[in-house]
N, C-alpha and C positions, 0 to 999 in steps of 0.2 A: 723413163721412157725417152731417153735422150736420141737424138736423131731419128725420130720419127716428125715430119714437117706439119706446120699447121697447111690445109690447103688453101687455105685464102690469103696468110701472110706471110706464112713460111717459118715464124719463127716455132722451136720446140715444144709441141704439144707434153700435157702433164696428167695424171691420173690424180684422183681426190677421191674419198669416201666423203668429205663433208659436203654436208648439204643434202645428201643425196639419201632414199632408202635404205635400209639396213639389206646390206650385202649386194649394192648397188655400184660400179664405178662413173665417174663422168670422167672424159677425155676432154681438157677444155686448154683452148691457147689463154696463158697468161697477157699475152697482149690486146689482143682484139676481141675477146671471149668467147671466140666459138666454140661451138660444142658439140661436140661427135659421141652417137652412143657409140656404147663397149656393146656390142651385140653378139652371141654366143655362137661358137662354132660349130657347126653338128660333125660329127664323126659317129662311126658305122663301124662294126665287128664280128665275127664269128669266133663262140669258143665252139671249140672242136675236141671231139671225145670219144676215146679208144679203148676197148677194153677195162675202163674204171680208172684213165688217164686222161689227163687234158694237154691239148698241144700249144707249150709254151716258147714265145721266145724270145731271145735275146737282143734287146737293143745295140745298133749298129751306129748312130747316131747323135749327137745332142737333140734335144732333152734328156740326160738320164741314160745316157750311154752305158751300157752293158748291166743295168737292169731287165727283170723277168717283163715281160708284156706277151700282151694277147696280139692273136692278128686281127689288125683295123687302121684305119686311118680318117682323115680328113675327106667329107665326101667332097665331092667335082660340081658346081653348077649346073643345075637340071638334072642332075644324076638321081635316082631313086633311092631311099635307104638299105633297100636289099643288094639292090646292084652293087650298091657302093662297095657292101661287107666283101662281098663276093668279090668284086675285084680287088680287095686290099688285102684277101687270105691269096687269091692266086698271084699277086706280085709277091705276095712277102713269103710267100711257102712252097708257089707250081702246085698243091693243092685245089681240087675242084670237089664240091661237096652236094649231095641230092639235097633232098627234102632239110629246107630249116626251116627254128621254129623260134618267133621274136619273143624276145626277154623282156623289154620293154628301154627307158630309159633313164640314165642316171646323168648328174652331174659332175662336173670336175673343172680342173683348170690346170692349163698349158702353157708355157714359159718359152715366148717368142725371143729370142736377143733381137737386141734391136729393138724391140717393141713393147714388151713385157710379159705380164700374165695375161692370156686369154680364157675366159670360160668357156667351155669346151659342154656340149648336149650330147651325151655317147649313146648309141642306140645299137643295141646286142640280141643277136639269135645263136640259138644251139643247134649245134649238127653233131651226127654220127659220123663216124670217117668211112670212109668204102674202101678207099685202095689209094694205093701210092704209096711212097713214101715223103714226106718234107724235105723240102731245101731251102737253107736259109737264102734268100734273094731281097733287095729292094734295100729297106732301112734295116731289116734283122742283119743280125750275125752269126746266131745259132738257131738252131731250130728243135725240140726234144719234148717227149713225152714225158710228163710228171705224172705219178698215179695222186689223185686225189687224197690217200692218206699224207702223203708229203707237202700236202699245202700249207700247215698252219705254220711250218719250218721256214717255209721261206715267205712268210711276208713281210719280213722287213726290206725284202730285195725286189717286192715288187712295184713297177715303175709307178702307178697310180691309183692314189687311195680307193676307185669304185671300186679295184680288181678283187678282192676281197668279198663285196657284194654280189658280185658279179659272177664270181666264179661259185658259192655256196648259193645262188640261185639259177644256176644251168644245173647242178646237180640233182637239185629239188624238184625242177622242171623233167627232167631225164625216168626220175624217179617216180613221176606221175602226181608229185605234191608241190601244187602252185604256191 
């Protein structure tokens, strides 16, 4: 976690699991010992599903540049968790979706340079698509329909270990079995 500052003395804050609860990090300056929680990031998503397809796409970006990903991101302060999804499929897709319907929420973790791992609170609804077509826009670089049989083929290319959960529980949910 090198050049991230302490705020009070400025010297390099550090990450530890010791001491701490199991699967906990403490953020602590080695000098002065202050101590900053690691507090989790919420991000927001829509899988979106077409004819017995899901619309996946292609990271543009670090982390994990030109892995598979869902559209979602990082929600905005005071932003709502729906809103959020909603605005993270219409940046990354021009897609705009009716009626979703919340998946609920999973964990994960996200790899800041500069900063490190963050844990990441993802919170996912399912939609139908109505019309349009996709364009990759934002952090994507592609944007493509995968039918559902083709998923277990690619999950080595997918960006993040939930999307596996994720995606075998939009289906389930589509299919009317919670």
């Amino acid at each position: 976690m090198s050049g991230f500052p302490c705020p009070h003395c400025g010297r390099a804050l550090t990450r530890s699991r010791r001491g701490a609860p199991a699967g906990v990090v403490k953020i602590r300056c080695p000098r002065c010992r202050y101590l900053m929680f690691d507090y989790p990031r919420a991000c927001a998503g829509v899988v979106v599903v077409k004819d017995g397809a899901v619309l996946l796409l292609r990271r543009g970006h670090p982390p994990r540049r030109g892995w598979l990903d869902l559209p979602g991101g990082f929600m905005e302060a005071g932003e709502d968790i729906e809103s959020a999804a909603r605005r993270e499929l219409h940046e990354e897709t021009g897609l705009a979706v009716g009626r979703v319907r919340p998946m609920g929420m999973v964990w994960d973790r996200y790899h800041l340079r500069g900063f490190g791992v963050l844990p990441t609170m993802n919170f996912y609804f399912v939609a139908r698509w109505r019309k349009g077509e996709p364009r990759a826009a934002d952090d994507a670089a592609a944007a493509e329909w995968v039918p559902f049989s083709r998923l277990p083929a690619l999950r080595p290319r997918f960006a993040w270990a939930h999307m596996d959960g994720v995606l075998r529980r939009a289906r389930r949910v589509l299919l009317g079995r919670p």
